[in-house]
C-alpha positions as CSV (number, residue, x, y, z in Angstrom):
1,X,-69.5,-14.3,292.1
2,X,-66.1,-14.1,293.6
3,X,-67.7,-16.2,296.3
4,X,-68.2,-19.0,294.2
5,X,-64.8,-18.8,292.4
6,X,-63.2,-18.9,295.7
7,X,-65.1,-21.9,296.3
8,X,-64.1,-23.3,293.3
9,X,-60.4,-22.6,294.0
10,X,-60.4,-24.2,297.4
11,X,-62.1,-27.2,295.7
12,X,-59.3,-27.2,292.9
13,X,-56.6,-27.1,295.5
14,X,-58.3,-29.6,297.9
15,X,-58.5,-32.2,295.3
16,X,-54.7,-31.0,293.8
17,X,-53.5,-31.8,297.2
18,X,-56.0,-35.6,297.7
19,X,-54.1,-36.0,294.1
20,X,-50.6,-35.5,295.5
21,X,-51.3,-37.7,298.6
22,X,-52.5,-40.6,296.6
23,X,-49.7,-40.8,293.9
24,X,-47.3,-40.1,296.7
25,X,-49.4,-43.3,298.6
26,X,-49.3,-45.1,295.7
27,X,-45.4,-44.7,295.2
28,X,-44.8,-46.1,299.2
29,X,-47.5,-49.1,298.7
30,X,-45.5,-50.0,295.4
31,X,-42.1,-49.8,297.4
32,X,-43.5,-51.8,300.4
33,X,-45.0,-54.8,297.9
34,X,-41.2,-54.9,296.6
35,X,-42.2,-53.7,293.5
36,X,-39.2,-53.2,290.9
37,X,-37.6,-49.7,291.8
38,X,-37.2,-49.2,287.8
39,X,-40.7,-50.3,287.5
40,X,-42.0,-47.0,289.6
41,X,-39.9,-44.6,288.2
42,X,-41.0,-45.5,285.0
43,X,-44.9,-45.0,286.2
44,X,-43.4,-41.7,287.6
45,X,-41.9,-40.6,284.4
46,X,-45.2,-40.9,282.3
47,X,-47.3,-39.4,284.8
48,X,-45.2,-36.4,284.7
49,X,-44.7,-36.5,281.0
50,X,-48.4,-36.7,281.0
51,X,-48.8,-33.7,283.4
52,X,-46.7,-31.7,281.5
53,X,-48.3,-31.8,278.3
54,X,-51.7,-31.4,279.7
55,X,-50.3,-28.4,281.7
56,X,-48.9,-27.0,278.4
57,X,-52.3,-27.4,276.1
58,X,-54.9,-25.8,278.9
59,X,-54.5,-22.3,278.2
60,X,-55.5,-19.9,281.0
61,X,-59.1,-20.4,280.7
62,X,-58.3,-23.6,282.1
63,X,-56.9,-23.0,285.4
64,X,-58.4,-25.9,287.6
65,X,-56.3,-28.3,285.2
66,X,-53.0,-26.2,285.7
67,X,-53.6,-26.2,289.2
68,X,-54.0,-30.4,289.3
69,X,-51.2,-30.8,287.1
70,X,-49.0,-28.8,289.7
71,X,-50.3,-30.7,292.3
72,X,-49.6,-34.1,290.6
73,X,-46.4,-33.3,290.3
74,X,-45.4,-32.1,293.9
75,X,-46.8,-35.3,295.0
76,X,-44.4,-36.6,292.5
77,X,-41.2,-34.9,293.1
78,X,-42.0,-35.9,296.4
79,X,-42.4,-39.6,295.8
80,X,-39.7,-39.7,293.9
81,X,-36.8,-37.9,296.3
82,X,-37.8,-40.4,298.6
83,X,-38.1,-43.4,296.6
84,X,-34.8,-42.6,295.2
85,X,-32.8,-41.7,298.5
86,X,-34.5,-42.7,301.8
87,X,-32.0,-45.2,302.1
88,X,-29.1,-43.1,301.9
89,X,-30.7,-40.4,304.1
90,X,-30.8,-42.8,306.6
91,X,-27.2,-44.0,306.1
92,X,-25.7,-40.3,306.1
93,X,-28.1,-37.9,308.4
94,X,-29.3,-40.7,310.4
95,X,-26.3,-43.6,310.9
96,X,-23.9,-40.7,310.2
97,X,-22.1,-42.8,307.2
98,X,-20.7,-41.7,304.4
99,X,-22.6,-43.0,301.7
100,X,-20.6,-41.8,298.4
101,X,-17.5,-43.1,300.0
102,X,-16.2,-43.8,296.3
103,X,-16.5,-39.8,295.5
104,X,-15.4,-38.1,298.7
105,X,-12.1,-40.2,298.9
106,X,-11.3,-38.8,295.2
107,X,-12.6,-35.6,295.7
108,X,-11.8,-35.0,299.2
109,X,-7.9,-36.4,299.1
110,X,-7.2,-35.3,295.8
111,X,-8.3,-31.5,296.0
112,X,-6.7,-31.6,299.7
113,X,-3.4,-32.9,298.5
114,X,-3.3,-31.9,294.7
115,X,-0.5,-29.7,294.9
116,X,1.6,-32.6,296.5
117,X,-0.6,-35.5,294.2
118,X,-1.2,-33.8,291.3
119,X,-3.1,-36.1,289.3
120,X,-1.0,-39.0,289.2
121,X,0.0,-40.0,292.5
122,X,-2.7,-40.4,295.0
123,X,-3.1,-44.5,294.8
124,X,0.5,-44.6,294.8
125,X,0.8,-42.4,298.7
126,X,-2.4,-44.3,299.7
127,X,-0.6,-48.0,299.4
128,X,2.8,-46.1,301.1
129,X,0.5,-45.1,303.9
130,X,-0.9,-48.5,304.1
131,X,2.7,-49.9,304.2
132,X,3.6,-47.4,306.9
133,X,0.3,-48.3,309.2
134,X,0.7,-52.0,308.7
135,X,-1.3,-52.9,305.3
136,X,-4.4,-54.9,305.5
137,X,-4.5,-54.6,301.8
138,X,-2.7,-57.9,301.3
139,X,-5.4,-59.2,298.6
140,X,-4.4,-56.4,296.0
141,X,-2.7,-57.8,293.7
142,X,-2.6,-54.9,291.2
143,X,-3.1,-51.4,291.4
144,X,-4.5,-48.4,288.9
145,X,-1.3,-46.9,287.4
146,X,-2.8,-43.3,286.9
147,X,-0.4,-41.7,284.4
148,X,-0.9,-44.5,281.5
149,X,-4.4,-46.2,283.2
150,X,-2.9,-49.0,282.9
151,X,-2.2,-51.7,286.0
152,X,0.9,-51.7,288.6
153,X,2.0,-54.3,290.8
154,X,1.1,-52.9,294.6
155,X,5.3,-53.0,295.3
156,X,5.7,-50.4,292.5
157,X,2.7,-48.7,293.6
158,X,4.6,-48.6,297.2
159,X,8.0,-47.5,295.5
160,X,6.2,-44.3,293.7
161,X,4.9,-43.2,296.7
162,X,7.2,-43.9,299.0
163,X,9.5,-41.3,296.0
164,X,6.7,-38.3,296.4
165,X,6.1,-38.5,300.0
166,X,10.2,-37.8,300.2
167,X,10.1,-35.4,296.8
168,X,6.6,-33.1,297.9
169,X,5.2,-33.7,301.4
170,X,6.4,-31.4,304.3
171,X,6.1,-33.5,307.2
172,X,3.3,-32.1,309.0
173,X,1.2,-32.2,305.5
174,X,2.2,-35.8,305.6
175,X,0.4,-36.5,309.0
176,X,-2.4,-34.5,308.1
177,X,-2.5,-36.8,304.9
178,X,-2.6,-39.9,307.6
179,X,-4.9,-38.9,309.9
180,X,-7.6,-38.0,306.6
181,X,-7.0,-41.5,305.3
182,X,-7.2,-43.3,308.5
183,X,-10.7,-41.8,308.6
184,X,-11.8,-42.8,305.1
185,X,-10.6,-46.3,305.7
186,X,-13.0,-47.5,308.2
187,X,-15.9,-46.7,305.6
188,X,-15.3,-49.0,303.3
189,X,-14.5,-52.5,303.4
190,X,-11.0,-54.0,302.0
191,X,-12.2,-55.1,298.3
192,X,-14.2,-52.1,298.0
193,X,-11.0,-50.2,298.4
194,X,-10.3,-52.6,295.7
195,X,-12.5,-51.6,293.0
196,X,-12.1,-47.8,294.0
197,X,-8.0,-48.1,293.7
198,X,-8.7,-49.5,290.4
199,X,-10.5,-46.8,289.2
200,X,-9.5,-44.1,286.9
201,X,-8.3,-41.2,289.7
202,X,-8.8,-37.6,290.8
203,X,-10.0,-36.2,287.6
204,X,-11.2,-32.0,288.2
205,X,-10.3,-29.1,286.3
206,X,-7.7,-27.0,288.1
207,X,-10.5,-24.5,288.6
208,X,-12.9,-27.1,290.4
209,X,-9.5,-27.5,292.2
210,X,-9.1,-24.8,293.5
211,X,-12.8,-24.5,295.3
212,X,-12.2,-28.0,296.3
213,X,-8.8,-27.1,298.1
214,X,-10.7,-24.6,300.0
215,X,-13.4,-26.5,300.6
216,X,-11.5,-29.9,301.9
217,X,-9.3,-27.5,304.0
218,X,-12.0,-25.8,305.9
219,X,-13.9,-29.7,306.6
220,X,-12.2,-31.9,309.4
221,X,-13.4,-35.6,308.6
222,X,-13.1,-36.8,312.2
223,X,-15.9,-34.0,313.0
224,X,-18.9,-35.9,310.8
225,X,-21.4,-32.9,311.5
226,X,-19.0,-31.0,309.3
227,X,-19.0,-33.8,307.0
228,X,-22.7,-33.8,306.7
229,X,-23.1,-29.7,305.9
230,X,-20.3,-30.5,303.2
231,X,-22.5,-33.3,301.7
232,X,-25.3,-31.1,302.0
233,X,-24.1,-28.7,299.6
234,X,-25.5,-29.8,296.0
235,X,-28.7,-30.6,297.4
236,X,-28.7,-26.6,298.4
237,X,-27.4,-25.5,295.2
238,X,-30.1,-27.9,293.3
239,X,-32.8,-25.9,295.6
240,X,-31.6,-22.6,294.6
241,X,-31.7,-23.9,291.0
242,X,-35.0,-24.8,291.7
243,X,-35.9,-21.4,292.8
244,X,-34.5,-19.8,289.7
245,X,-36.2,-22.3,287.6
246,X,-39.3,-21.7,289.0
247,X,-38.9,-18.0,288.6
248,X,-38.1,-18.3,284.9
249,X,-40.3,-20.6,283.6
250,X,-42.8,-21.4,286.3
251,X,-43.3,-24.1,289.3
252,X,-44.6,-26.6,286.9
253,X,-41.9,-26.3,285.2
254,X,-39.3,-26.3,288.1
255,X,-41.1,-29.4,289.5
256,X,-40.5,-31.4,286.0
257,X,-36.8,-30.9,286.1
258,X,-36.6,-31.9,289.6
259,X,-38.8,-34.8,288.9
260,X,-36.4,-36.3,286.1
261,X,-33.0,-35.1,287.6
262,X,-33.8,-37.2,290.5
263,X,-35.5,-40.6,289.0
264,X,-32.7,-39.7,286.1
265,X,-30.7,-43.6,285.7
266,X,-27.6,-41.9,285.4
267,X,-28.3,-40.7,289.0
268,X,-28.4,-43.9,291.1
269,X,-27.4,-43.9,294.7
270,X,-25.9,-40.2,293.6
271,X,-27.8,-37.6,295.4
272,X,-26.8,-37.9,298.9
273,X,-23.2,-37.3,300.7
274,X,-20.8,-36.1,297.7
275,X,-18.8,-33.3,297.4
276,X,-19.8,-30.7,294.6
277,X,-20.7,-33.5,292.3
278,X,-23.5,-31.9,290.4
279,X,-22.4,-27.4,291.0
280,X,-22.3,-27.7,287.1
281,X,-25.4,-29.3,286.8
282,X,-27.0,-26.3,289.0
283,X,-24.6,-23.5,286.7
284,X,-26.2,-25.3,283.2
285,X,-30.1,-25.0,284.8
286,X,-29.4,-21.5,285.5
287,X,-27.7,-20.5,283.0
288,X,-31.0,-22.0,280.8
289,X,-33.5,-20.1,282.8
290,X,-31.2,-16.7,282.9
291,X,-30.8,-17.2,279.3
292,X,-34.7,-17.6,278.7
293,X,-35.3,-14.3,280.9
294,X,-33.1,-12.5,278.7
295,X,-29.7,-12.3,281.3
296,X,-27.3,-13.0,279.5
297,X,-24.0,-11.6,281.4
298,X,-25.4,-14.1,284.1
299,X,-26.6,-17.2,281.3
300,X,-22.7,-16.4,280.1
301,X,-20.9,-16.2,283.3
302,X,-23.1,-19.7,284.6
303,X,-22.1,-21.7,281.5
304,X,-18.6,-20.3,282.2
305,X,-18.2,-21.7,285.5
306,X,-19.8,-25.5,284.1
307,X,-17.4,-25.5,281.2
308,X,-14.3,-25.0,283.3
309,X,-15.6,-26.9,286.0
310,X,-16.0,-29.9,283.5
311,X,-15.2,-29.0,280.2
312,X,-17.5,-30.7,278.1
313,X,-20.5,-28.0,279.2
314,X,-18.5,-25.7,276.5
315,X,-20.0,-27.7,273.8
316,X,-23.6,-26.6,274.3
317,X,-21.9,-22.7,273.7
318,X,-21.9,-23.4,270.3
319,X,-25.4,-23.7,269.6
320,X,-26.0,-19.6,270.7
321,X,-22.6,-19.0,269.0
322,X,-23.4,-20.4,265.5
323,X,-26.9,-18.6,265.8
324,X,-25.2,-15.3,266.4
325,X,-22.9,-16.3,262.9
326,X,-25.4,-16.6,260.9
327,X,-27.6,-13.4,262.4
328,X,-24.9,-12.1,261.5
329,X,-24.2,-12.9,258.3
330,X,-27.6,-12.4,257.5
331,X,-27.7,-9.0,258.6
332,X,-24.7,-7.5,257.1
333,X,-24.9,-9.0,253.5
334,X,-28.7,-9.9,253.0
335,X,-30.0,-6.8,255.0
336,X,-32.8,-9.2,256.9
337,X,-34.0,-8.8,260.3
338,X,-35.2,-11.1,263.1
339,X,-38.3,-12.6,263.1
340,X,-40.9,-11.1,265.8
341,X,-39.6,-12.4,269.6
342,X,-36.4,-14.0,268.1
343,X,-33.2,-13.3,270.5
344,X,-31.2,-10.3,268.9
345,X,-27.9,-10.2,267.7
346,X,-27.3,-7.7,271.0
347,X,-28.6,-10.5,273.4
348,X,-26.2,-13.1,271.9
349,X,-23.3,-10.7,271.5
350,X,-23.6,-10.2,275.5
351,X,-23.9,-14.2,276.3
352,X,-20.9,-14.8,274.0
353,X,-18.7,-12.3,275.5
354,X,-20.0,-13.0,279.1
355,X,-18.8,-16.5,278.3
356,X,-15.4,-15.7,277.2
357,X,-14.3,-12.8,279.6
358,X,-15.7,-15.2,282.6
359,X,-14.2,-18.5,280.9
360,X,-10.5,-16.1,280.4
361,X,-10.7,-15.3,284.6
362,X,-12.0,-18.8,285.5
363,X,-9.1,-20.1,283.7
364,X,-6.4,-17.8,285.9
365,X,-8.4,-19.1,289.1
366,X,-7.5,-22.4,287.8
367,X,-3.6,-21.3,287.9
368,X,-3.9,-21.2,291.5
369,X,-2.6,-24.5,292.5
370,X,0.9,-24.7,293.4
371,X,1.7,-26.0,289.8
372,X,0.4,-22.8,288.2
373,X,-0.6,-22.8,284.7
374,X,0.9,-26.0,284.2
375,X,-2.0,-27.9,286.2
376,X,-3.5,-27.2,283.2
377,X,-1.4,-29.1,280.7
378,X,-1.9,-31.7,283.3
379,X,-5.1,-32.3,283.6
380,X,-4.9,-32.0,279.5
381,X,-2.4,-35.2,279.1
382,X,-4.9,-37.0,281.9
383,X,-8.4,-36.2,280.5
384,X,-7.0,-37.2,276.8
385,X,-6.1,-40.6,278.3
386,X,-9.2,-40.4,280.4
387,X,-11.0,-39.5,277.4
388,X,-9.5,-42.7,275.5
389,X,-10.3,-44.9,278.1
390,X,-13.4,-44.5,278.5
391,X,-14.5,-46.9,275.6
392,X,-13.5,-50.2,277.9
393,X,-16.2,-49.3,280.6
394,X,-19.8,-50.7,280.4
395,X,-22.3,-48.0,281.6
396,X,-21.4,-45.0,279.8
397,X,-22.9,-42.6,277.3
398,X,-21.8,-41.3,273.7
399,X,-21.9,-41.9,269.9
400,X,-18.7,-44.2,270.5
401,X,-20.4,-46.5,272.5
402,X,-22.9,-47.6,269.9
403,X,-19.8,-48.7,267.1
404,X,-18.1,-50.6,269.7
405,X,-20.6,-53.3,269.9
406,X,-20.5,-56.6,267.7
407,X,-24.4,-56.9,266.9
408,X,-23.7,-60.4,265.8
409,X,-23.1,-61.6,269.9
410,X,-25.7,-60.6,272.4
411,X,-22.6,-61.0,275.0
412,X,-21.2,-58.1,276.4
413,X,-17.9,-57.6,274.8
414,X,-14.2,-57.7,276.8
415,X,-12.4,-54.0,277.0
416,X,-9.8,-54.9,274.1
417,X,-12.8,-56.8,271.8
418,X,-14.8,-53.3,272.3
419,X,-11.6,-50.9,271.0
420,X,-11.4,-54.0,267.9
421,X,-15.0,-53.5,266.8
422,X,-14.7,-50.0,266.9
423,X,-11.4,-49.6,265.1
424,X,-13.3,-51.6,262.5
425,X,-16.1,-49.2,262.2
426,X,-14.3,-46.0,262.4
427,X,-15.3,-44.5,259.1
428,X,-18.8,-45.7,259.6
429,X,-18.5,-43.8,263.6
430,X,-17.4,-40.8,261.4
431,X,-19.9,-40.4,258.7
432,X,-22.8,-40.6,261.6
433,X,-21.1,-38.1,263.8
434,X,-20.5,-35.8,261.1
435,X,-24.2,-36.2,259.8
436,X,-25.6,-36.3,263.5
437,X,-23.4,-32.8,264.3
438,X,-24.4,-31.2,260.6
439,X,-27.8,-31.2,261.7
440,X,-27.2,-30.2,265.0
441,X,-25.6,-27.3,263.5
442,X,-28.7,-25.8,261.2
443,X,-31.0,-26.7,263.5
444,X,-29.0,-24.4,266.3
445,X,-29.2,-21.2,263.5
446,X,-33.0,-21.7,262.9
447,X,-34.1,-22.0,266.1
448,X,-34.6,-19.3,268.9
449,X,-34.2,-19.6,273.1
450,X,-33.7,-22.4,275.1
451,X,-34.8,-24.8,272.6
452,X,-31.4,-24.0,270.6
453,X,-30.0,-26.6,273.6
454,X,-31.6,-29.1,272.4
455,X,-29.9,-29.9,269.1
456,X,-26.7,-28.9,271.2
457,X,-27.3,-31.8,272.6
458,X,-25.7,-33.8,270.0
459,X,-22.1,-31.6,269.7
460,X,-21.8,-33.5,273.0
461,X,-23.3,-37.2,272.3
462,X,-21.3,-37.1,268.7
463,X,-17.6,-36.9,269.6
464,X,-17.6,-37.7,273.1
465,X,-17.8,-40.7,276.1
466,X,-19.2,-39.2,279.3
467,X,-19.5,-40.9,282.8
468,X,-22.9,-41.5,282.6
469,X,-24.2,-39.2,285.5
470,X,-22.9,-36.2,283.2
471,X,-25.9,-37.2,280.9
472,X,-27.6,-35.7,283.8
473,X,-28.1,-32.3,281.2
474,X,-30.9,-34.4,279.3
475,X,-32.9,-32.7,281.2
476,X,-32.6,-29.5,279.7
477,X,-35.2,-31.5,277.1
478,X,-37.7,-30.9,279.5
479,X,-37.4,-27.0,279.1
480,X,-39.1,-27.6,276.0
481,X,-42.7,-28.8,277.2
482,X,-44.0,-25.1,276.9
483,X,-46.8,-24.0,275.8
484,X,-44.4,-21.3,274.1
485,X,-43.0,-24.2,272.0
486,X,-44.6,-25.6,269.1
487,X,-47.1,-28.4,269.8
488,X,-45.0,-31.3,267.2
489,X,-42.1,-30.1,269.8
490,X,-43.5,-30.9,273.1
491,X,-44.7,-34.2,271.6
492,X,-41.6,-34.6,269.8
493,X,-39.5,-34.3,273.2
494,X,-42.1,-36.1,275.4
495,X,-41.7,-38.8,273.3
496,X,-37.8,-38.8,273.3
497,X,-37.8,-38.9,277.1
498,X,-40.3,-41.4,277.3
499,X,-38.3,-43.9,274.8
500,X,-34.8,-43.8,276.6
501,X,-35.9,-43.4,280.1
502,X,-38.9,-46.4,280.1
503,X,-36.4,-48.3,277.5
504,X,-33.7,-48.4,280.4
505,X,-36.1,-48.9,283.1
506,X,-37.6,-51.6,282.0
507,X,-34.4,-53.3,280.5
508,X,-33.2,-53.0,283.5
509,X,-36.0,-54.2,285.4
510,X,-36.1,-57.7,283.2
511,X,-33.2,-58.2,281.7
512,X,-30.8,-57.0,284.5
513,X,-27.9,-56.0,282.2
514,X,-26.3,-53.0,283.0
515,X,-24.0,-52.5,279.6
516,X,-27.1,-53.7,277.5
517,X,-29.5,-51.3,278.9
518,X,-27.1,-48.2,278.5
519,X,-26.2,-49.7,274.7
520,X,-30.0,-49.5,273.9
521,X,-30.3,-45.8,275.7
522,X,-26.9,-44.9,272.7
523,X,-28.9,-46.8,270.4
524,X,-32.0,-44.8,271.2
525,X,-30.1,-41.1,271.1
526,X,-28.7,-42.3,267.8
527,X,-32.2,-41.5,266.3
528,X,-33.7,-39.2,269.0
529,X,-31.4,-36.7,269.2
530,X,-31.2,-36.4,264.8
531,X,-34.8,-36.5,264.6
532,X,-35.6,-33.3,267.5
533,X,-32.6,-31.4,265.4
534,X,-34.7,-32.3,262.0
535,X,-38.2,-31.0,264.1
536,X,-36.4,-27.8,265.1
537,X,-36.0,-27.0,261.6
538,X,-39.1,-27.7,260.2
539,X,-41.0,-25.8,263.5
540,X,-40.5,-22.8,261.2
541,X,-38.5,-21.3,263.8
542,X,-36.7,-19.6,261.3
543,X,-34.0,-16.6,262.4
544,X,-34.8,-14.5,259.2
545,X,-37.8,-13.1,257.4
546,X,-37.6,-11.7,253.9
547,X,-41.3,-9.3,254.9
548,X,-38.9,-6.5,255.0
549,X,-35.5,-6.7,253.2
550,X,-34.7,-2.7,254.1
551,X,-34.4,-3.3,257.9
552,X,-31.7,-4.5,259.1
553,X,-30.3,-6.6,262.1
554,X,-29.4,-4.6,265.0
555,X,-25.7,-5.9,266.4
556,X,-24.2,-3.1,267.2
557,X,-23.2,-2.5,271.0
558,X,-23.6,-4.8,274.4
């Protein structure tokens, strides 16, 4: 007998692996016939989708299908890392180029030099340097004014710097300054520079500063090998996530997530050669599978270091925190108790205050710069004009987005046309965001673990405008394609992914509209997001049971 089922095992596995091979064969033939890139990923999306909920409805009778399904989907995560970057891996481990050019010349020069740029003042010291070396910048006209966002002439731009080389650099830091950009230059061509010194700046936390400051410091750019371990680090921190993933909620699991962050759209030509772009990406994963083992000092101190890393993470604290509320409330005026399996007022009371005490020292890392605790206000006064920028720009994600849109043009709309439509439709933008966040809000206190994320969510997509690889955290929807979750769930959130990522895909794939495609994905999160808060509340998932009104919640303690 255990003959045969090790025979039967080997068989599973043989035929899991012949599965892998041929949708990993199948990805490559697509790519070779020139197949639309869009086109695949969308075939990879619903293949994994459909693993997933086959994976989640065999129970563990059914072991040669969970087996398959894990199969399937290494093939896939394989497929699609290398759909998705073999170009780039070329370009950066093979060519030795730095491929996200546009991100290391922010990130690199501005954590470098922040205590000389601060936040304001790197384009200006980059078109002094060019005047100093002899510019070859001739053809810009005008130049990103980072203080207001709005546009300089390149002679003021020259002036400014010229006044903060003479106000903040020491001399040497001033050749050290030269020498980095003379590096960067020769990586880009002269209108790229262009585009990237009419962007919107060096925009980090003081605490991501900080890292980045030691980081930069220890990396010489004239040495590429230490360029390339330095690129290499988020793809090490995404494996350990993987690991932890894996061990929380199993490899099928682990695979999913990997699967979408990769094909994600927010996530093109990302992946390879930036510095630290997605360590709060990793800390929100973790903190996820931490919080689902029951960890929470480490779920707390994770979600710590994403917020102050990049603020907007702090939003997804409030679904545990207005769960822990109402338990509470509950518990000390209608004397009820948790349901069987529901997260305790104890486990929440240790996540919160993990998150605070770890948010409070994060914070004092943060005064570390040379400007102290005023880097702070700083980066305050730029992310609030940041923040109220972000409405002019065509592939971004939030609430915002979808009232700043005249449905009577198909056209996309100028910057100033955009900021017109929406002051026009504020009150309407209000009334959604409030009803969108309302929900949000009872669906977070009636609904237990990781799936309390989900209806988070929306505290993020109501009031806020992202950059659009920050959307990256949709896949914390996967997390809910258990067989722990209740069956309308998984369908519920399959089906959500499947409409936004396949919408974009294939908008993107025929029409070719960037700002179109990302309207329809705010469009489509205008309705998805509501309607998984609305299925979390009727999922029964309630915190409270009435079966035994003399018991009462246990808070008490850490």
């Amino acid at each position: 007998m255990n003959f045969q089922a090790s025979l039967r095992s080997c068989i599973t596995h043989v035929l899991g692996a012949l599965l892998a091979g041929l949708l990993l064969l199948t990805v490559e033939l697509q790519g070779s016939l020139r197949v639309d890139q869009d086109l695949i990923k969308a075939q990879i999306l619903l293949v994994t989708l459909g693993a997933m909920l086959a994976s989640s409805y065999s129970g563990n009778e059914r072991r040669r299908t969970q087996f398959l399904c894990v199969w399937a989907l290494i093939g896939l995560t394989v497929s699609a890392f290398w759909l998705e970057n073999r170009r780039d891996l070329n370009r950066f481990y093979g060519q030795h180029k730095i491929t996200r050019i546009w991100n290391v010349f922010h990130y690199y020069l501005g954590a470098k030099y922040f205590d000389e740029l601060g936040y304001e003042d790197l384009y200006n010291c980059i078109y002094f340097a060019e005047a100093e070396l002899g510019s070859r910048f001739h053809n810009h006209v005008t130049v990103r004014d980072l203080t207001t966002l709005g546009m300089i002439s390149r002679g003021e731009a020259v002036v400014r710097g010229r006044r903060c080389v003479e106000e903040r650099f020491t001399e040497e830091r001033w050749k050290d300054f030269h020498r980095d950009w003379r590096v960067l230059r020769k990586h880009a061509s002269t209108n790229k520079w262009s585009r990237m010194l009419q962007d919107r700046g060096y925009n980090p936390t003081p605490f991501w500063t900080v890292i980045g400051t030691q980081l930069a410091n220890a990396v010489d750019l004239s040495d590429f090998p230490q360029i390339l371990w330095m690129g290499s680090l988020d793809w090490i921190l995404i494996a350990l996530t993987f690991v932890v993933l894996a061990w929380a909620f199993g490899i099928t699991m682990a695979l999913a997530c990997s699967i979408l962050f990769t094909i994600h759209f927010v996530n093109d030509d990302r992946l390879i050669g930036g510095i630290l772009q997605y360590d709060w990406w990793c800390a929100i994963m973790a903190s996820m599978a931490f919080f689902h083992r029951r960890k929470m000092m480490l779920s707390g101190g994770l979600m710590a270091y994403a917020t102050c890393a990049r603020v907007f993470p702090g939003f997804l604290f409030l679904g545990p925190l207005l769960l822990y509320v109402v338990q509470f409330y509950h518990s000390r005026f209608y004397f009820t108790h948790c349901r069987p399996g529901a997260f305790s007022g104890q486990f929440l009371r240790r996540f919160i205050l993990s998150f605070v005490v770890s948010c409070a020292v994060l914070f004092m890392v943060g005064c570390g710069t040379a400007r102290g605790v005023g880097a702070w206000n700083d980066f305050r006064a730029k992310i609030s004009t940041h923040s109220g920028n972000q409405i002019y720009s065509a592939r971004r994600i939030g609430l915002k987005m979808a009232f700043a849109h005249n449905y009577s043009v198909y056209e996309r709309p100028h910057g100033e046309e955009k900021v017109d439509v929406f002051k026009a439709q504020r009150l309407q933008f209000f009334l959604v965001a409030l009803s969108i966040s309302t929900v949000a809000a009872l669906a977070c206190t009636r609904t237990q673990g990781v799936h309390i994320f989900i209806p988070a969510l929306s505290f993020i997509f109501a009031p806020l405008i992202l950059s659009r690889y920050y959307w990256s955290i949709l896949v914390i929807m996967v997390l809910a394609i258990r067989r722990d979750a209740k069956p309308i769930l998984r369908i519920a959130v399959a089906l959500a992914l499947a409409i936004v990522f396949i919408g974009h895909y294939l908008y993107e794939a025929f029409a070719e509209s960037p700002y179109h495609s990302f309207l329809c994905v705010n469009l489509a999160l205008c309705v998805l997001l509501p309607m998984l808060s609305v299925i979390c509340i009727r999922s029964n998932d309630s915190i409270t049971s009435q079966e035994s009104p003399t018991t009462s919640l246990n808070l008490s303690g850490v």
